[in-house]
C-alpha positions as CSV (number, residue, x, y, z in Angstrom):
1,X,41.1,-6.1,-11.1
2,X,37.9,-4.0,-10.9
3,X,35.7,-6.8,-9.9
4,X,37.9,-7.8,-7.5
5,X,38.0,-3.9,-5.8
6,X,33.9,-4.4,-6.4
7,X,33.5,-7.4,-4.3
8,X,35.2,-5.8,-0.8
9,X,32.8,-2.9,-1.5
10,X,29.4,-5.2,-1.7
11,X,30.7,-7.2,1.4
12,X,31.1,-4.0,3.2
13,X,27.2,-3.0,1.8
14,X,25.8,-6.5,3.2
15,X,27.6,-5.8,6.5
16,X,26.8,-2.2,7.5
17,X,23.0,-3.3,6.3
18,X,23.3,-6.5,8.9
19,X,24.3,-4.0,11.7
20,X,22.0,-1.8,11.2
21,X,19.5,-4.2,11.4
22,X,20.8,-5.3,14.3
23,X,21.2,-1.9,15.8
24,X,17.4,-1.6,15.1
25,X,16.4,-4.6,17.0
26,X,17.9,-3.6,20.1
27,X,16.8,0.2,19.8
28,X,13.3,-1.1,20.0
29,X,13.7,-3.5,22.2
30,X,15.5,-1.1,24.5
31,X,12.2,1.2,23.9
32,X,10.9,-1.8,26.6
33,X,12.9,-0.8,29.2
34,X,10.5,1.4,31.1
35,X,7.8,-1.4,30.7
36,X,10.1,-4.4,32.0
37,X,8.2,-5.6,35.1
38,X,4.7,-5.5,32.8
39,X,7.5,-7.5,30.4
40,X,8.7,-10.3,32.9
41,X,5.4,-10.7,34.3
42,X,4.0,-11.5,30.5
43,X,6.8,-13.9,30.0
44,X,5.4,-15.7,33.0
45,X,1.9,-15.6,31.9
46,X,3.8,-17.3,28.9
47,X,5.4,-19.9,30.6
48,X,2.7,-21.2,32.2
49,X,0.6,-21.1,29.0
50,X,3.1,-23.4,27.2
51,X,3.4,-25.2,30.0
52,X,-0.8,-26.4,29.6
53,X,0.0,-26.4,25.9
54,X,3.0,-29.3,26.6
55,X,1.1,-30.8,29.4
56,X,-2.2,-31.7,27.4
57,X,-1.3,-34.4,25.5
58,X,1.2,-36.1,28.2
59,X,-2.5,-36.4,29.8
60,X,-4.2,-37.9,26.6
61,X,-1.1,-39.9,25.7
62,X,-1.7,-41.6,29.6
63,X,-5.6,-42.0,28.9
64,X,-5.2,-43.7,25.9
65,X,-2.3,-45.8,27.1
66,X,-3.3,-46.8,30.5
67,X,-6.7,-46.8,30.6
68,X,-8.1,-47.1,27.5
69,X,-5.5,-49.6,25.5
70,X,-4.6,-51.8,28.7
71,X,-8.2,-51.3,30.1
72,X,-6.7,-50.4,33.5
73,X,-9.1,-49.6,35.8
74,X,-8.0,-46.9,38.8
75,X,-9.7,-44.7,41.4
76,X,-8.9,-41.9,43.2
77,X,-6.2,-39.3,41.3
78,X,-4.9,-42.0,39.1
79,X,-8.4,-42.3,36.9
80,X,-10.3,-40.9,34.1
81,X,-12.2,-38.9,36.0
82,X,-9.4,-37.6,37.8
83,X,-7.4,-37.1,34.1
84,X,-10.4,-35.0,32.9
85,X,-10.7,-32.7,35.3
86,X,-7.1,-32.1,35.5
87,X,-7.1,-31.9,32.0
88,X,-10.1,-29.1,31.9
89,X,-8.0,-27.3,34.9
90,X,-5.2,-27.2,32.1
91,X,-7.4,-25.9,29.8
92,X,-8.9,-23.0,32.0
93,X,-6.0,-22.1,33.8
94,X,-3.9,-21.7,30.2
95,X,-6.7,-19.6,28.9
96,X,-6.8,-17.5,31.8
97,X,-2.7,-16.6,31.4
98,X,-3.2,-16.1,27.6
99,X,-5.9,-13.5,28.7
100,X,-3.5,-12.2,31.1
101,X,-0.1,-12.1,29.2
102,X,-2.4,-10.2,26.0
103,X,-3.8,-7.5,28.7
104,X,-0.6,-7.0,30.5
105,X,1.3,-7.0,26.6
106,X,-0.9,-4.5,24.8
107,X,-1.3,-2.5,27.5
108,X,2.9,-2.2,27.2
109,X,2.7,-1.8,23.5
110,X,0.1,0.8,23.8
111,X,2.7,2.9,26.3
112,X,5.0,2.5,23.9
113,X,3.5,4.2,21.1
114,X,2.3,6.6,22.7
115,X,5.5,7.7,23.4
116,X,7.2,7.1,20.2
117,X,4.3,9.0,18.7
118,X,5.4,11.9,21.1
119,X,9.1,12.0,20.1
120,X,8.5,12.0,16.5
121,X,5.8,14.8,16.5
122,X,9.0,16.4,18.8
123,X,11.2,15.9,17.0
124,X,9.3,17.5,13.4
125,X,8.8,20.6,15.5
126,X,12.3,20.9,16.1
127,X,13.3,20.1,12.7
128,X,15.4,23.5,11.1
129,X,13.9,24.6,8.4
130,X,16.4,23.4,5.6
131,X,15.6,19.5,6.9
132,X,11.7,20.6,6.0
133,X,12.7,22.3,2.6
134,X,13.9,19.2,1.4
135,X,11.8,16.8,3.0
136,X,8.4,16.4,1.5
137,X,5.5,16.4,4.1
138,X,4.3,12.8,3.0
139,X,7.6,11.5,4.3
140,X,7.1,12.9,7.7
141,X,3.4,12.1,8.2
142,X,4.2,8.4,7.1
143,X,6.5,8.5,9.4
144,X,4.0,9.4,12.5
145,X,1.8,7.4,11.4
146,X,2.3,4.5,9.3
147,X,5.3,4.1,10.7
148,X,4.7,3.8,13.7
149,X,1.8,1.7,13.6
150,X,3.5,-0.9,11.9
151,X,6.1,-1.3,14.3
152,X,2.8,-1.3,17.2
153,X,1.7,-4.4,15.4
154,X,5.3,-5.4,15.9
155,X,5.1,-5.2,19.9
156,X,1.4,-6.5,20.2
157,X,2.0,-9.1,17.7
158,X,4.8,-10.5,17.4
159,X,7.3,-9.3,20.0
160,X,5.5,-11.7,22.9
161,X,4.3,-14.4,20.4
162,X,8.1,-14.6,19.2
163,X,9.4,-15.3,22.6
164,X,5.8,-17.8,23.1
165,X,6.3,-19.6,20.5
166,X,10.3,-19.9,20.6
167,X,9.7,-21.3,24.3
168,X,7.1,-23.9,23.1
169,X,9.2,-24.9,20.3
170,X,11.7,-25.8,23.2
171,X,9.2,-27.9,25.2
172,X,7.9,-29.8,22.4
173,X,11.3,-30.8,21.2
174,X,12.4,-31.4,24.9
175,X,9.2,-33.8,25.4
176,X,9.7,-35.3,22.5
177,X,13.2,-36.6,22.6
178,X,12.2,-37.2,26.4
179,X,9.4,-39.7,24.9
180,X,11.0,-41.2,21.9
181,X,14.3,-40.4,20.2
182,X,13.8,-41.8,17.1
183,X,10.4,-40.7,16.2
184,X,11.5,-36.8,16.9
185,X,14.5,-36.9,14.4
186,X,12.2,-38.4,12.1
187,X,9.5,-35.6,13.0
188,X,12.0,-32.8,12.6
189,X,13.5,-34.1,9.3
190,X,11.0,-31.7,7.4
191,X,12.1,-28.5,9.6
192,X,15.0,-27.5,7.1
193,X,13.0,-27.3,4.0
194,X,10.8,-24.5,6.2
195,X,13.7,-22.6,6.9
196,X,15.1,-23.0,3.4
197,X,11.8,-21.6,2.0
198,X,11.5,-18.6,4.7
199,X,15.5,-18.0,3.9
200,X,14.8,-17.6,0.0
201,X,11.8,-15.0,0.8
202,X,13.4,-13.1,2.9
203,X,15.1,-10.8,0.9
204,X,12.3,-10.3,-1.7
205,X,9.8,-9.5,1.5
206,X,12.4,-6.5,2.8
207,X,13.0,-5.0,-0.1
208,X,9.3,-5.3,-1.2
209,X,8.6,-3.7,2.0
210,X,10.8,-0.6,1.4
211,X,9.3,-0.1,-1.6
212,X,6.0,-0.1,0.1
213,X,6.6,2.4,2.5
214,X,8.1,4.9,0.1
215,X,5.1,4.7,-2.0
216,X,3.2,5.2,1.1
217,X,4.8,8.1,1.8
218,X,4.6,9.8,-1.6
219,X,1.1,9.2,-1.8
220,X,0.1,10.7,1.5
221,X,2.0,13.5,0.3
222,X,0.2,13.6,-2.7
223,X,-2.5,14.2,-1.3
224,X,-1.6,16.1,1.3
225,X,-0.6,18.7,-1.7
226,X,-3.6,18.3,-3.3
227,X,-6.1,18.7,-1.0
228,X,-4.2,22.1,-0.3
229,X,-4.5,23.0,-3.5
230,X,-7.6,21.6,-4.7
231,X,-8.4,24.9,-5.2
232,X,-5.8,25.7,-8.1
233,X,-6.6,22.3,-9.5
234,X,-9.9,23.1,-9.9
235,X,-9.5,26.7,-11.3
236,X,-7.3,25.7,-13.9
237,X,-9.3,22.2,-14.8
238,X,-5.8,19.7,-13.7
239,X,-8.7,17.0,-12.3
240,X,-7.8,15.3,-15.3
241,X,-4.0,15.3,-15.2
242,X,-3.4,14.9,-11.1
243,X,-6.4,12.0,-11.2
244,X,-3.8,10.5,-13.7
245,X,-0.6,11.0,-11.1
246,X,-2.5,9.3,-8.8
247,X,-3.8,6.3,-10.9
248,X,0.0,5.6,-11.6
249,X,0.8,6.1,-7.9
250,X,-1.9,4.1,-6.6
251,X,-1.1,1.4,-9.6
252,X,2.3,1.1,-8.1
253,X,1.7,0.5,-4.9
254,X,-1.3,-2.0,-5.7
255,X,1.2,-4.2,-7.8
256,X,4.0,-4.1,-4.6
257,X,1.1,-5.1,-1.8
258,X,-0.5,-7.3,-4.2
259,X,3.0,-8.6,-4.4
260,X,3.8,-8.5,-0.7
261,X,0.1,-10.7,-0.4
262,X,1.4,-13.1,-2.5
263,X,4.2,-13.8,-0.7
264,X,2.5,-13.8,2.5
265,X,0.2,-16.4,1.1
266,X,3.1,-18.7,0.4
267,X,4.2,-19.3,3.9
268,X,0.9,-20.5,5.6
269,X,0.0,-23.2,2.8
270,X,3.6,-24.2,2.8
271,X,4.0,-24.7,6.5
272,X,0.8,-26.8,6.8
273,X,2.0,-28.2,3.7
274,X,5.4,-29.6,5.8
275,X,3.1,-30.2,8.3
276,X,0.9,-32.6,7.2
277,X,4.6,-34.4,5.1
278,X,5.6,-34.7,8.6
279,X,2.6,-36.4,10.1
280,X,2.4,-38.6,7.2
281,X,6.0,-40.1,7.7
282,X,5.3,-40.2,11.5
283,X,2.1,-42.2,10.9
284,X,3.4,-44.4,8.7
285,X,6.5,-45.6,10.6
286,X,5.0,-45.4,13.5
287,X,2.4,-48.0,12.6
288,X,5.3,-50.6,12.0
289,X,6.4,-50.2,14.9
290,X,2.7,-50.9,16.7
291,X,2.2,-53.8,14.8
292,X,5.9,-55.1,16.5
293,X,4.6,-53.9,19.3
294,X,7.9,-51.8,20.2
295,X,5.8,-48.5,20.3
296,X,2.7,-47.7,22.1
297,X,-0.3,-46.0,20.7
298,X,-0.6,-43.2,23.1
299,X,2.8,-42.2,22.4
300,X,2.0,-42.1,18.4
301,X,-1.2,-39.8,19.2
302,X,1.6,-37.9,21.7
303,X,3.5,-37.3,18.5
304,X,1.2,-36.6,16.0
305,X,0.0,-33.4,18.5
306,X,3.4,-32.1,19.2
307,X,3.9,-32.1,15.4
308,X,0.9,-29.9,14.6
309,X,1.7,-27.7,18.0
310,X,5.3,-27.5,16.4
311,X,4.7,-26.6,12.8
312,X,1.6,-24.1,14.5
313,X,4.3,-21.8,16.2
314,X,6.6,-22.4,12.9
315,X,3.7,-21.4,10.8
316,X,3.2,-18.4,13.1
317,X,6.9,-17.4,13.2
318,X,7.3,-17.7,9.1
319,X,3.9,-15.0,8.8
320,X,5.9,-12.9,11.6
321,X,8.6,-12.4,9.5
322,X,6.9,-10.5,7.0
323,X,5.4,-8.5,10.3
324,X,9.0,-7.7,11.5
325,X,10.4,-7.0,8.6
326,X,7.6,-4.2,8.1
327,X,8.5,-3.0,11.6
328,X,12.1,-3.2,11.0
329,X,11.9,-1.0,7.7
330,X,9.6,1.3,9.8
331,X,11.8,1.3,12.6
332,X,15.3,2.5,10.2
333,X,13.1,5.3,9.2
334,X,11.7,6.0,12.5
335,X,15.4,6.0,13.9
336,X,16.4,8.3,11.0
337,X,14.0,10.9,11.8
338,X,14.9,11.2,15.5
339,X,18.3,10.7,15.2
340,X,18.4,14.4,13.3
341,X,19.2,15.3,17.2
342,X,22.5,16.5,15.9
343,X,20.6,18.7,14.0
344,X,17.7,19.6,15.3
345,X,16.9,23.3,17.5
346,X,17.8,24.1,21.0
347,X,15.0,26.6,21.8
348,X,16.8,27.0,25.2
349,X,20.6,27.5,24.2
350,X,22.0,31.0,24.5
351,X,21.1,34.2,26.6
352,X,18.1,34.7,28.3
353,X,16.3,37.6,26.7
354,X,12.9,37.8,28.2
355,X,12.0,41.3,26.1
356,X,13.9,42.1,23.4
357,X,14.2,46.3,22.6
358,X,14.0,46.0,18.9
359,X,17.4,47.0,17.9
360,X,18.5,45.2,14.2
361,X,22.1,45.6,12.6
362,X,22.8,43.1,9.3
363,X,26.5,43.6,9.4
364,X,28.5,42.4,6.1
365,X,25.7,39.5,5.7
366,X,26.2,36.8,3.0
367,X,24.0,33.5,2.7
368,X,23.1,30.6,0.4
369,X,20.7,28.3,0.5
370,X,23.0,26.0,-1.3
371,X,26.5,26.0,-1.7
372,X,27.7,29.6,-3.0
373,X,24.7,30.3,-4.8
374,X,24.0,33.9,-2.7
375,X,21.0,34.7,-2.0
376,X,22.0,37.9,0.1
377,X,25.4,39.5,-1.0
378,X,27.3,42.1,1.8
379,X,23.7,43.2,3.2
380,X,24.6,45.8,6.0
381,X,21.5,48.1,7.5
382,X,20.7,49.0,10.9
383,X,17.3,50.0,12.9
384,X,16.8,51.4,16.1
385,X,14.2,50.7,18.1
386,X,10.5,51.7,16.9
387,X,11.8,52.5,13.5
388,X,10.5,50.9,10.7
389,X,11.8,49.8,7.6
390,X,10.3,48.4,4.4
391,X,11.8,46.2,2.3
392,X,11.4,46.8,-1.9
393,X,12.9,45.1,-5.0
394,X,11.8,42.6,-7.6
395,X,11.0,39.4,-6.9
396,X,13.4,36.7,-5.8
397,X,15.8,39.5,-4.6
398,X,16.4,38.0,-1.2
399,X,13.6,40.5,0.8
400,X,11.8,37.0,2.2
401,X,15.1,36.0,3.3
402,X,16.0,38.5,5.5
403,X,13.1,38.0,7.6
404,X,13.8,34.2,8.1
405,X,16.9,35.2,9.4
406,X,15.7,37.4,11.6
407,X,13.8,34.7,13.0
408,X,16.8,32.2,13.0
409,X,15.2,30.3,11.2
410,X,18.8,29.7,8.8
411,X,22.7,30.1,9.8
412,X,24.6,33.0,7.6
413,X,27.6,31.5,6.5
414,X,29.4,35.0,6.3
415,X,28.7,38.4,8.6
416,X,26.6,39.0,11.8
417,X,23.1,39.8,12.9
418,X,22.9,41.6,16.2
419,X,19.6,42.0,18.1
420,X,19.8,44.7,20.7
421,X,23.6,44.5,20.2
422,X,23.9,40.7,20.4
423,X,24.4,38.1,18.0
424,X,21.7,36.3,17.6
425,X,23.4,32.9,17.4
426,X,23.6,33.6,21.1
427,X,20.0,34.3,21.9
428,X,17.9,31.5,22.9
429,X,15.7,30.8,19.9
430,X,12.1,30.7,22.0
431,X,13.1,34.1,23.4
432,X,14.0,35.8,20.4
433,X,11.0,34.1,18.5
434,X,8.6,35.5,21.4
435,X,9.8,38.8,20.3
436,X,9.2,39.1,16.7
437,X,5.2,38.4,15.2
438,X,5.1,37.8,11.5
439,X,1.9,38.6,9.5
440,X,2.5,36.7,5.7
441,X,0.6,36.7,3.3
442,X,-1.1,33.6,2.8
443,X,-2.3,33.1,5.9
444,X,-2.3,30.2,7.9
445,X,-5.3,29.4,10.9
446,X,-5.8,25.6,12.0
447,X,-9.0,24.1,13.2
448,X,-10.6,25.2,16.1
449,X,-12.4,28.9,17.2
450,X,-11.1,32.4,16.7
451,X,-9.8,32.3,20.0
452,X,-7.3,29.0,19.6
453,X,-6.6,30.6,16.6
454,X,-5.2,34.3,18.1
455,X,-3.9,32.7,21.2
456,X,-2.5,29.4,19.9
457,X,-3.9,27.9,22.9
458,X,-1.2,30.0,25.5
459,X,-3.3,31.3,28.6
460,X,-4.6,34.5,27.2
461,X,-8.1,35.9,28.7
462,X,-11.2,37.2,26.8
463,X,-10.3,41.0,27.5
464,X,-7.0,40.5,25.7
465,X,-8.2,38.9,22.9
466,X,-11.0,41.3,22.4
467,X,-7.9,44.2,23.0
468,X,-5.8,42.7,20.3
469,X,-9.0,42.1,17.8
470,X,-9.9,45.6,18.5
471,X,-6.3,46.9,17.5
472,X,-6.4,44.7,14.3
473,X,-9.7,46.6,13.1
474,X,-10.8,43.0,13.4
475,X,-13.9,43.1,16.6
476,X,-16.3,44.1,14.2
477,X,-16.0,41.6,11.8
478,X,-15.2,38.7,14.8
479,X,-18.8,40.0,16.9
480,X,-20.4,40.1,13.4
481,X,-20.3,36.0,13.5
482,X,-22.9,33.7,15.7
483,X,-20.3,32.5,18.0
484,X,-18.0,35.5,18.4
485,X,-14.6,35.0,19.6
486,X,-15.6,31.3,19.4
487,X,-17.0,31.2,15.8
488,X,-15.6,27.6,14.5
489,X,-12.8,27.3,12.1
490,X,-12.4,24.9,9.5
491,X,-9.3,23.4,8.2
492,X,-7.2,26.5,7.0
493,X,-9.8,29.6,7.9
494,X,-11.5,27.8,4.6
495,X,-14.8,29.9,5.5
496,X,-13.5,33.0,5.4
497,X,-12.3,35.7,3.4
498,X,-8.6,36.4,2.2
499,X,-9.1,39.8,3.9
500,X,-10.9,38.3,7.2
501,X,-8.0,35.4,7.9
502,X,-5.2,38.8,7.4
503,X,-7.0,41.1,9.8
504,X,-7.1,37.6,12.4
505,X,-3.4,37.3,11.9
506,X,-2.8,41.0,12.8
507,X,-4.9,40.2,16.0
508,X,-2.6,36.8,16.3
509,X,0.4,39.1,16.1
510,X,-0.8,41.8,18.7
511,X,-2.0,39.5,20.8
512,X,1.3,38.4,21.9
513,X,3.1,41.5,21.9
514,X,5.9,41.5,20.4
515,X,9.1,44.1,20.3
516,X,9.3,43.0,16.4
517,X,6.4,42.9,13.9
518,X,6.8,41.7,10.6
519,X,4.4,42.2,7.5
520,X,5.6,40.2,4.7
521,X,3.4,40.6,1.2
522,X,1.0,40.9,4.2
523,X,-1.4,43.9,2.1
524,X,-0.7,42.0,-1.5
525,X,-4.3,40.0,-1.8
526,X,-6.7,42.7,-0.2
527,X,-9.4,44.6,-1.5
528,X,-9.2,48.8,-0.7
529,X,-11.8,48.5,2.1
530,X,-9.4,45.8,4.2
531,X,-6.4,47.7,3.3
532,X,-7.8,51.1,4.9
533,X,-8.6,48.1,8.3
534,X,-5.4,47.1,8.2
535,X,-3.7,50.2,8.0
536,X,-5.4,51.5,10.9
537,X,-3.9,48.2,12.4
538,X,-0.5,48.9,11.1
539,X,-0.6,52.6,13.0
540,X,-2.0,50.6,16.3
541,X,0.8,48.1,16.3
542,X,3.8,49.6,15.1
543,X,3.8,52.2,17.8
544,X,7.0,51.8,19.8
545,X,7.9,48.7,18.3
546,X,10.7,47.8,15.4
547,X,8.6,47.0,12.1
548,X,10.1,45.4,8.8
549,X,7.5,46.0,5.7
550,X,7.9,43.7,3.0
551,X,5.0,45.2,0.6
552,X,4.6,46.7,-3.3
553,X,1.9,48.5,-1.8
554,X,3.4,52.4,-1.9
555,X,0.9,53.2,0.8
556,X,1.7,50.8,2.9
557,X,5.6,51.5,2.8
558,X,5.5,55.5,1.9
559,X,5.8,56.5,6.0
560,X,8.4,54.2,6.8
561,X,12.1,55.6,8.4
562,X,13.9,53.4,5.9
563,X,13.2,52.1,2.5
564,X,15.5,49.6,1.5
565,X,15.5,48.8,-2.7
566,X,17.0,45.0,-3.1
567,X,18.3,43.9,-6.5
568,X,20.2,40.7,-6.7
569,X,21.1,40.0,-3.1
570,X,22.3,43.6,-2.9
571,X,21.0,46.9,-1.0
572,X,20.8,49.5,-3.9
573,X,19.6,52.1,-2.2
574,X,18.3,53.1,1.5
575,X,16.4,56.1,3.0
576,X,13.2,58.0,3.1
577,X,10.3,58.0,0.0
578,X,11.2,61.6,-0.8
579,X,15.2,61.3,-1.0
580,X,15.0,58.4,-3.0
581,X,12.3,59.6,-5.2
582,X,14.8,62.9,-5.8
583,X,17.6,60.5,-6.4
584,X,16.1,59.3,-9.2
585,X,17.7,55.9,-9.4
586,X,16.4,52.5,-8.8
587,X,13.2,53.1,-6.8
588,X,12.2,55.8,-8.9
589,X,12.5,53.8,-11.9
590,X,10.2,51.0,-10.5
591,X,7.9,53.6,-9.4
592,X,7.5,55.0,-12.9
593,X,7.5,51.5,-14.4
594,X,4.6,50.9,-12.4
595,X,2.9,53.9,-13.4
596,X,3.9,53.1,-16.9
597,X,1.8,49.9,-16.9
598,X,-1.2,51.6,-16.1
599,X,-1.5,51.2,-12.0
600,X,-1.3,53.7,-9.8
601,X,2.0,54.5,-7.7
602,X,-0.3,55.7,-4.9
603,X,-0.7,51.4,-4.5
604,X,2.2,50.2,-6.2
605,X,6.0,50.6,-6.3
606,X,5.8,47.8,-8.7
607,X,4.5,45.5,-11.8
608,X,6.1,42.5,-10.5
């Protein structure tokens, strides 16, 4: 009885995996559509190219037959003369299509990409930020790139060549039954033991091909990860051990290419293999029937062409296969990707809030990251514009979180957050994200100059740059460098200090004006010199603007109009230094533990 319930359940398997592979074909050939006249005017091109490709041995079959065999002699259009130049006019005119139909094709292809390249970068920028938590970068850049270029080699490759040789496959057999009956059922009579082989294969080369691309994947996130943290590695001497994770990696995916080659290298021997079985049985019962003179010789030599034109597009159609099944993989996880549209941001949904005050109010806020497992537990606090509040409590108590909410970057599942009175469910994510700058504490700057790096490349003059470095208690150190304002940047601010990329991130921050600023751990990894800078900063910026303080650093919070001790998800305790330092509970106590472990309080609220 159970392997009868089984049986329904693997049909049902083998069936949604048919449609979907179906549903991917037509999604990429419907990614044509834009192209089709560049498309119809290829299949033309293609036309006309099998056409010489039928055409030239009709003309050598007629030489040999006519002329050479019965000695004929003709002038005019019905000679030799006249047969090899028509036959050269064949030739030239079917190379100058092929040119044609592989311009016209590529350039299609080409547009293509390009624009599926542009969707899936699209679509990762609008990915929430739970889809990226769980979702390894690795996956994502395989998708955008690998991915993508394997289904390129689809279009360029084999989309055009598929409907080519599918076409000439038509002619030949149409010619050669027109010519002789007999000796093309006799031709074809090795065709099923190609399609048996390609049939066997197929499922090996698919699931092979999975395996390859999630390989692929994980390795480019390896090392993705560990040229990040190359760093780490090399501080705590893991060359060893992570040289080790990728030998196994790499090992792995050398024994499922090396695989995938072996495969590959089946199909090509094999088909010249039928090939050459074919021609064999042709020539040998065609030379019967010369001796009985009931076949002619030009009609053998006929044959013996259309059989290696035949198994040539057969041949090309069986090493296609292992193309298109690449693509086809490529294209499910391509598809995947952008159809997160269900899920992915609406920047522009909501109200239109072009300047936001600055007002906060968590009411009653609960939220997981998974399931029930609460991260923030009945969080209620409000903050009126310009005020600032910092944010205390061990680690892990949920202070991070709040400001990801802020920034809508998660959904609470119980409570409201208003911003200036509204929810923010209803605020158009690019306006309320406008509004509120965040300064963390690893810093983040991308390749380019200072300048890209403040202004992210929005229209931003030289004055206001130099305003907002001169805020950050950053124009000193900036006009210190050769280039200034446009001193290069390597790959993640590599060539300068901790201190430097946090006082360029305060710049970042004022440079686009927000009503909320944000410091998150944003004083943890200075020395005392950059702290004094950036507390100068801190005075410039939070003037008249709402400012949440994540920070162990006592002088960095000591000033603020709301302190606001975390434990567990929970708000413990909220108000000014000096009433909770006389109410002697939870911030006091991590005040005196840090004392107690020998640092002083005047820095630290905290030995975490």
């Amino acid at each position: 009885m159970e392997s009868m319930q089984s049986k329904p359940k693997a049909e049902m398997t083998g069936s949604n995996k048919s449609t979907k592979k179906i549903h991917s074909i037509i999604r990429l050939l419907m990614l044509m559509r834009p192209h089709l006249g560049k498309i119809i005017l290829a299949f033309l091109c293609v036309l006309l190219v099998n056409g010489a490709q039928l055409i030239k041995p009709y003309i050598l079959k007629i030489v040999i037959d006519d002329f050479l065999v019965n000695h004929s002699v003709q002038s005019g259009f019905y000679s030799i003369a006249a047969m090899g130049i028509l036959y050269f006019a064949i030739v030239a005119l079917g190379g100058f299509f092929s040119f044609a139909q592989a311009n016209i094709i590529n350039r299609a292809s080409q547009d293509i990409m390009k624009n599926l390249r542009y969707r899936v970068f699209k679509t990762i920028q609008l990915l929430p930020l739970p889809y990226l938590d769980k979702t390894s970068s690795g996956r994502l850049i395989t998708r955008a790139t690998n991915d993508v270029e394997a289904i390129s080699e689809m279009y360029t490759d084999v989309i055009l060549n598929f409907f080519k040789d599918i076409f000439l496959l038509v002619g030949i057999v149409y010619t050669m039954l027109a010519l002789n009956v007999r000796l093309a059922l006799i031709s074809f009579s090795i065709v099923p033991l190609m399609f048996l082989l390609v049939f066997l294969m197929k499922k090996k080369i698919r699931e092979n091909f999975k395996n390859m691309k999630s390989l692929i994947g994980r390795i480019n996130g390896f090392m993705a990860e560990n040229i990040s943290g190359m760093k780490i590695i090399q501080i705590f001497r893991g060359e060893k051990e992570k040289k080790n994770e990728f030998l196994k990696l790499n090992g792995d995916y050398y024994k499922t290419t090396l695989f995938q080659v072996r495969l590959n290298s089946i199909l090509r021997p094999a088909a010249d293999i039928f090939q050459s079985l074919a021609i064999a049985i042709l020539i040998w019962y065609g030379m019967g029937k010369i001796a009985d003179h009931t076949l002619d010789i030009g009609v053998l030599y006929a044959f013996t062409t259309y059989i290696k034109q035949f198994f040539g597009p057969i041949s090309e159609l069986a090493e296609s296969y292992t193309t298109i099944q690449s693509a086809l993989v490529s294209a499910d996880r391509i598809f995947e990707l952008l159809d997160q549209e269900s899920t992915l941001e609406d920047l522009d949904e909501g109200i239109s809030m072009d300047r936001i005050e600055g007002n906060i109010e968590f009411k009653n806020v609960w939220f997981a990251y998974n399931g029930e497992d609460w991260v923030l537990k009945d969080v209620s606090f409000k903050l009126e514009k310009g005020q600032t509040a910092a944010f205390v409590g061990e680690t892990g108590a949920g202070k991070t979180t709040i400001i990801s909410l802020i920034n809508g970057f998660y959904k609470i599942q119980k409570g409201q957050i208003l911003i200036d009175g509204i929810d923010i469910n209803r605020i158009k994510k690019r306006d309320l994200r406008r509004n509120i700058a965040v300064v963390l504490q690893d810093v983040f700057l991308f390749s380019g100059d200072i300048k890209k790096n403040i202004t992210l490349n929005n229209e931003m003059s030289d004055e206001h740059v130099n305003d907002a470095l001169k805020a950050a208690c950053a124009y000193d150190f900036v006009y210190s460098l050769p280039g200034g304002i446009y001193e290069p940047v390597m790959e993640r601010g590599s060539t300068f200090s901790a201190g430097q990329r946090q006082l360029l991130s305060f710049a970042r921050a004022i440079a686009h004006n927000p009503s909320i600023f944000v410091l998150d751990e944003a004083t943890a990894n200075i020395d005392t010199h950059t702290e004094k800078l950036i507390q100068k900063a801190i005075e410039n910026i939070t003037r008249d603007r709402t400012t949440l303080i994540i920070a162990h650093r006592l002088s960095t919070i000591r000033n603020a109009d709301k302190i606001i001790v975390i434990s567990k998800g929970k708000i413990v305790e909220m108000g000014k230094h000096e009433e909770l330092m006389r109410l002697g509970g939870h911030y006091k106590r991590m005040i005196d533990e840090g004392d107690r472990h020998g640092e002083n309080p005047e820095y630290k609220v905290a030995a975490n």
